[in-house]
C-alpha positions in Angstrom: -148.8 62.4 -70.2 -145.1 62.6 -71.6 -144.1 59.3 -72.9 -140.3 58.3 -73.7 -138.7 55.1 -75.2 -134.9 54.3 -73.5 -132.7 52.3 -75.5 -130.2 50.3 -73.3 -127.3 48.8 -73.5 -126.1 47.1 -70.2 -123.0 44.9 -69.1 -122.7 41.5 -70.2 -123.6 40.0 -67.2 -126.2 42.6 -65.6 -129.5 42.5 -68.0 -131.5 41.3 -65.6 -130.1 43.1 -62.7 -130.7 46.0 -64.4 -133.9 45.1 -65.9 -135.5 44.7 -62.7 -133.3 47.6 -60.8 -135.0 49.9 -63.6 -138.7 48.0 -62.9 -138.6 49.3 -59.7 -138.0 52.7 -60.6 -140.6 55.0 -60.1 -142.1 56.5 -63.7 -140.6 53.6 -65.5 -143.9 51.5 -67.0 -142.4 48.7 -68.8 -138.5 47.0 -69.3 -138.0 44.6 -72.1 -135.6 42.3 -72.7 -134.8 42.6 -76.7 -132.6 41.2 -79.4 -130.5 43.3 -81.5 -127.9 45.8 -80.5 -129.7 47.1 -77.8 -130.0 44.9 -74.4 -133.1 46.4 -72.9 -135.8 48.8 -73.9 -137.4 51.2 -71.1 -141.1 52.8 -71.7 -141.3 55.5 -69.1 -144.5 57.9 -68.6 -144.6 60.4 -66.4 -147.0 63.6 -66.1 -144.6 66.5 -66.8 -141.6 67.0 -69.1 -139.2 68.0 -66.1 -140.2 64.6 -64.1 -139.1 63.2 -66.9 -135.7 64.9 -66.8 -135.3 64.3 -63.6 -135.9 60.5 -63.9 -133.4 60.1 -66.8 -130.6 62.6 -65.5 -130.2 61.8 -62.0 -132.3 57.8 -61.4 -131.4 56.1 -64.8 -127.7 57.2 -64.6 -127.4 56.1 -61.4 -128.1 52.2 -62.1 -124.9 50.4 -62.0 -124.1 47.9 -65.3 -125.8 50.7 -67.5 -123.5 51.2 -70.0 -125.2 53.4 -72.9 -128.8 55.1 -73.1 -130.8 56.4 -76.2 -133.6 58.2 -75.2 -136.9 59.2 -77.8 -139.7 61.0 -76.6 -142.8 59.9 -78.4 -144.8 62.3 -79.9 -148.1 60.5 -80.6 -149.5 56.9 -80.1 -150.4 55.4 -83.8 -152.6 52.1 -82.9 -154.1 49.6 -85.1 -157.6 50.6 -84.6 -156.1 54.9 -85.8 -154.9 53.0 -89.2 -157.8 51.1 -89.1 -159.9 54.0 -89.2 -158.1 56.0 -91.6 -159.3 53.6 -94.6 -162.7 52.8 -93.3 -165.0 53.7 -95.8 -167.9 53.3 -93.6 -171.2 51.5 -95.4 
């Protein structure tokens, strides 16, 4: 499973809009609202590196009120319980 991170900044007036426009969105898991200089942050996970092309190329670029991306592809998920277990000890 490919995951990627999409930093976005929208027009004033079309968070939402967008927000949920990119909810719907096939591939897309989760849309935040955030604070900061970005407006909205995008999780997407899809199965294969060229669905993920495909999603950012030709479906994100095609949501009106989107005015800048950043995309990261995440290379490996580092929970609490992985930190966690790097300093246990055990007994």
């Amino acid at each position: 499973m490919i995951t990627a991170i999409v930093l976005i900044n929208t027009e004033r007036t079309r968070v939402n809009s967008v927000g949920a426009q990119l909810a719907g969105i096939d591939g897309v898991d989760e849309v935040y609202s955030v604070s900061g200089r970005y407006d909205l942050l995008a999780i997407l996970r899809l199965p294969r590196i060229e669905e993920l092309s495909v999603l950012i190329t030709e479906k994100l670029s095609k949501v009106e009120g989107i005015t800048h991306t950043e995309s990261m592809i995440a290379f490996k998920k580092i929970s609490a319980q992985d930190i966690a277990g790097m300093f246990d000890l055990g007994s």
